[in-house]
N, C-alpha and C positions, 0 to 999 in steps of 0.2 A: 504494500500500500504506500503509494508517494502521497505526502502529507504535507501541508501547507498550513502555516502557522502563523497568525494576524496578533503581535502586540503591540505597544503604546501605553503613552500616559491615558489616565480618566479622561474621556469625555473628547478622546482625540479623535474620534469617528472609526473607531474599529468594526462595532456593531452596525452601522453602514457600509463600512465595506467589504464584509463577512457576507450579507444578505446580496451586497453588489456582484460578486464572484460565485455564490450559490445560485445565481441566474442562468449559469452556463451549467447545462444540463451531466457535463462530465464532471465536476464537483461536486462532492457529495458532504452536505452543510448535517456533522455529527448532531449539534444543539440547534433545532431548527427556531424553535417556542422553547416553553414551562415545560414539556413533556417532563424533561427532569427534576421539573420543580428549582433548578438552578439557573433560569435565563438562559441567556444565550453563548454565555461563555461557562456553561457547563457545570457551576458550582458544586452541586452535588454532586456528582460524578467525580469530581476532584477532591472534593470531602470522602468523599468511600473511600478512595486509596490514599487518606492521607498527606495529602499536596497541596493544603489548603489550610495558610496559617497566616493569624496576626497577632507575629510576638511582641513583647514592648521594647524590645531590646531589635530586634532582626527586620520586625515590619512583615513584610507578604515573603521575606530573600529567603530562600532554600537552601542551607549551608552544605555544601561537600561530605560533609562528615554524616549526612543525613540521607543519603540518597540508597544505601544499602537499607535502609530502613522500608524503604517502597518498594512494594511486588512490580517490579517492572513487566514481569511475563506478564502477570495477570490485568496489565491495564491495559497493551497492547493487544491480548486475548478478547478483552474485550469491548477495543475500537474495532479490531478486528470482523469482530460475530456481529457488530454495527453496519460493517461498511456494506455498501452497495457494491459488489464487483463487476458491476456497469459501466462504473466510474473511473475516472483516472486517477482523483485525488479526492482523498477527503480533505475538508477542511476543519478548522478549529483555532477558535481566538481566545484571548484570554490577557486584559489589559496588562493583569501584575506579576506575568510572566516576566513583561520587559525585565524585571528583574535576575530571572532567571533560565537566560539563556543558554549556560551552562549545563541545566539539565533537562531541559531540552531537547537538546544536542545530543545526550546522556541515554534520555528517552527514546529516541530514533531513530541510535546509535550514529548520527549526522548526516541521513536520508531525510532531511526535512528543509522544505521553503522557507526560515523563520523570515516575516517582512514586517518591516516599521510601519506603524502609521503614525500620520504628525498632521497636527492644526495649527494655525495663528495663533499667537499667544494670549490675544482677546478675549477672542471666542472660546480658548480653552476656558481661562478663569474664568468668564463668565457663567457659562456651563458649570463648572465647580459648583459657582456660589449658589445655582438654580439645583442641582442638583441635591445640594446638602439640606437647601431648606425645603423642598420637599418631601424630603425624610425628615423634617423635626426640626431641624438646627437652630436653636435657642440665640438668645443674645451670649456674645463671647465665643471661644473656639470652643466647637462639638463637632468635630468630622465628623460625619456621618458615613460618607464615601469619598473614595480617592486611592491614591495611591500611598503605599506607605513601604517605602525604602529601608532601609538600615538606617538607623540614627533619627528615624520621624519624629522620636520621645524629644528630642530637643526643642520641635517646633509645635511642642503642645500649649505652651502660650501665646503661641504667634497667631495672625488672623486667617481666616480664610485665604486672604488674597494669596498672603505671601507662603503659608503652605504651597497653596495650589503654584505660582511662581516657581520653589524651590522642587516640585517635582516634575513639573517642564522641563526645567532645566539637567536634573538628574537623567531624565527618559532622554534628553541632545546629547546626553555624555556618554552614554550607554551605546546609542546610535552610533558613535563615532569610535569607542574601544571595540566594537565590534566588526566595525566597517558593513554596519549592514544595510541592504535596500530600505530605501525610505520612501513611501508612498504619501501622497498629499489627500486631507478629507478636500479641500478645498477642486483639487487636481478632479476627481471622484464627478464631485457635483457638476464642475465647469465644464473641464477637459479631459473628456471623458473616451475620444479618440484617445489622446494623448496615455492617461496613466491604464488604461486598458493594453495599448503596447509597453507599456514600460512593466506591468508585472506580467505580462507576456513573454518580454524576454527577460523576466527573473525565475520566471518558473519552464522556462523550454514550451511551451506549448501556447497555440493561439487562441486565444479566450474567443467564444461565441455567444456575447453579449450585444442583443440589439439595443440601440441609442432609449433612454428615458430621459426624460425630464423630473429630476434629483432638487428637489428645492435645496438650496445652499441656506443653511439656518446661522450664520455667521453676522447677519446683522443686528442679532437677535439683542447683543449688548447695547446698541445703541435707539430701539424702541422699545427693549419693553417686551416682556413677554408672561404668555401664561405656563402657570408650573406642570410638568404632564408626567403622567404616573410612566411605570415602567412597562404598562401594558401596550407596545404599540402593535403597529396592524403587519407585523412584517410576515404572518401566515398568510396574510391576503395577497401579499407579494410588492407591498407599497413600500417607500425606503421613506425613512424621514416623516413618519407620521406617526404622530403622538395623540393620548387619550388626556384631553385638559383636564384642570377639577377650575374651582374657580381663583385660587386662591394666583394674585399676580406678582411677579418680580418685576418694578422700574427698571430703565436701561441706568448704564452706570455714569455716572456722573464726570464732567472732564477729569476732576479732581480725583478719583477715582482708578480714571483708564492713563491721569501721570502717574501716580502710585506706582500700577502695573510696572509700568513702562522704567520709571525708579529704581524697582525693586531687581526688576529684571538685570537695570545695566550694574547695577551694585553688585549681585550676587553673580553674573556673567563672566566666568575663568577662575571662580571658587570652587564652584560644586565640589564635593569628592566624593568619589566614586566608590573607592575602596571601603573593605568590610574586612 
């Protein structure tokens, strides 16, 4: 089974471009809905075996020392009893991989697509701050969701923003020790000729994807938007379509989107990667 592996930071458009590449009928989308009760990057399914952790200390990272500890036959056994042998590839995303790429690689034994996805850094936070408070997020820091690295316990007094900033920038550093393909959500929605040959020729073979029209939800920081459950319609085969409630989030404020921009250039050639 040649396997193809979609990660990134939160909210970077993986789950768009998981459901984008599950349109070409030789890919075969493992977490299509809930079936598993874990979304669409699988959750449950990664809880059975183990692979599915948020330490205070390690964050979602998978240490080395840890990997004898997973049935690796038995998860492959059964992607395996899963997959359609129709297909040429299965697929499977899963944002807090980016972190662990290593095993991955491990798990595949390095027969695998691993490919970036990456947003504006806007639109990412933005997304963040939407994201959190429709799971609850209180006044002061309460991630609710996100990425959490190695060392995130330091930025448990820090705000929304600049978490979400510091693992942006984490997931660019990751991209580049790895030298891996990096695919655009923006690329996705726009140019759609374009990143359709570009993971075409990352994965050897010619995607057969006919043209849709992809609403680009990138502006969403600067009008305004409503909060939308995690139910979207992506069974019905629609990308970028959310179930509202009524509850809304304002666009963010210049003062706001300097912050962003602030915080980014400040921490920009800090990050560390290392664990």
């Amino acid at each position: 089974m040649k396997t193809i592996f979609l990660v990134g930071n939160w909210k970077s458009g993986t789950t768009l471009a998981q459901f984008y590449l599950a349109k070409d009928k030789n890919i075969f989308n493992f977490f299509p809905d809930k079936t598993d009760k874990g979304d669409y990057d699988g959750t449950n399914f990664w809880m059975k075996y183990g692979c599915h952790i948020q330490h205070k200390k390690w964050g979602n990272y998978i240490r080395k020392e840890y990997f004898d500890r997973v049935d690796k036959q038995l998860i492959m056994s059964d992607l395996n009893n899963r997959f359609d042998d129709k297909c040429k590839f299965g697929l499977l995303k899963r944002p807090q991989f980016v972190l662990n790429i290593e095993f991955i690689k491990w798990l595949f034994d390095n027969n695998v697509h691993i490919i970036g996805i990456k947003r504006d850094l806007i639109p990412t936070v933005y997304s963040y701050i939407r994201a959190n408070k429709a799971w609850g997020q209180k006044d002061g820091f309460e991630i609710k969701i996100g990425l959490h690295p190695p060392k995130w316990i330091n930025y448990i007094k820090s705000s929304v923003i600049e978490f979400a900033v510091w693992t942006y920038l984490y997931t660019e550093e990751i991209f580049k020790k790895y030298d891996m393909p990096v695919v655009k959500y923006e690329d996705i929605c726009d140019k759609q000729n374009y990143a359709r040959k570009q993971i075409s020729d990352i994965i050897n073979y010619d995607l057969n994807i006919p043209y849709e029209k992809i609403k680009n939800l990138n502006d969403a920081y600067k009008t305004g938007t409503i909060l939308v459950s995690r139910n979207r319609e992506t069974c019905k085969g629609n990308l970028n379509i959310g179930s509202p409630s009524k509850i809304e989030l304002p666009p963010l404020t210049n003062d706001e989107i300097k912050q962003i921009k602030d915080i980014y250039n400040k921490m920009k050639g800090s990050v560390d990667i290392r664990v």
